[in-house]
C-alpha positions as CSV (number, residue, x, y, z in Angstrom):
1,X,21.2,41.8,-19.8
2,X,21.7,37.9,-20.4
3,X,22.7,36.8,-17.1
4,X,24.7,33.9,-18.6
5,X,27.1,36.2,-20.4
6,X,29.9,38.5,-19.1
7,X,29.0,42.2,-20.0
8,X,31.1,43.7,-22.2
9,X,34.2,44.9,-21.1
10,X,33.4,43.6,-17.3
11,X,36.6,42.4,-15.8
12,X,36.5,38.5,-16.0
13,X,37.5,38.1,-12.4
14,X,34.5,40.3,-10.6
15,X,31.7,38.7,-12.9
16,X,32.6,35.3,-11.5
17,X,33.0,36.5,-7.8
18,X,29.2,38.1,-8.7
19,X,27.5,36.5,-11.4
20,X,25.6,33.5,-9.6
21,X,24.3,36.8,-6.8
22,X,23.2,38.8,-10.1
23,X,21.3,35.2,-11.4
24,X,19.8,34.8,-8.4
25,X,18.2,38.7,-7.9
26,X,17.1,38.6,-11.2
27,X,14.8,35.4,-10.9
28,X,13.2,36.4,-7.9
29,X,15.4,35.8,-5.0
30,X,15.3,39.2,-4.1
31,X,11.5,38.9,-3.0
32,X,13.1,38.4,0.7
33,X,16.2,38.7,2.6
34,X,18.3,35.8,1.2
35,X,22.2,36.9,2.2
36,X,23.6,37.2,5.2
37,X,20.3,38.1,6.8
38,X,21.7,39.2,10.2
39,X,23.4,42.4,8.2
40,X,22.3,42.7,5.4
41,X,18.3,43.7,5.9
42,X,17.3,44.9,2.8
43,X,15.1,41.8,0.3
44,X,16.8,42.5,-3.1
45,X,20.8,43.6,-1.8
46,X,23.3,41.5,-2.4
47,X,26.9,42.6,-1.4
48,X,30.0,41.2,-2.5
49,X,33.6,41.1,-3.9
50,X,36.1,40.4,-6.3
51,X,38.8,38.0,-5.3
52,X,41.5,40.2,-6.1
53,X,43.9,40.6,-3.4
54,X,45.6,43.7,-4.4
55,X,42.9,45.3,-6.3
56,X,39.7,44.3,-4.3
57,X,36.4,45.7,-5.7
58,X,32.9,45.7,-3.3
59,X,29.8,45.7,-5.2
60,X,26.5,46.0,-4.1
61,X,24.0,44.2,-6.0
62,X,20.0,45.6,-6.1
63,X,17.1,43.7,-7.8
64,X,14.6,46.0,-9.9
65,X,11.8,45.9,-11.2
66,X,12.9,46.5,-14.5
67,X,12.1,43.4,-17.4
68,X,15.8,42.1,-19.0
69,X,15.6,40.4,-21.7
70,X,18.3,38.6,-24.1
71,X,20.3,40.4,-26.4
């Protein structure tokens, strides 16, 4: 996946509520807790939401070990 580049068909809205927490797991920042450390305990989990009021989406973000590379 290039992190710089909305997925296809990925509603424009939720990739920029989560696309600087999906940067930031895939180059490394999921080594330790780096988000709201007093509830969220887990290194690599990021959670978080799209800004739509009447239509709000959670996602929960989790690093891998898996290699991206760009398409």
């Amino acid at each position: 996946m290039n992190f710089n580049a909305k997925p296809e068909g990925f509603c424009d809205e939720a990739w920029k509520a989560i696309y600087q927490y999906a940067f930031a797991l895939a180059h490394g920042a999921g080594q330790d807790v780096f988000y709201y450390g007093d509830w969220i305990r887990k290194p690599g989990v990021a959670i978080c939401c799209c800004n739509d009021g009447l239509r709000p989406v959670v996602f929960k973000l989790e690093a891998t070990d898996e290699e991206s590379r760009p398409d």
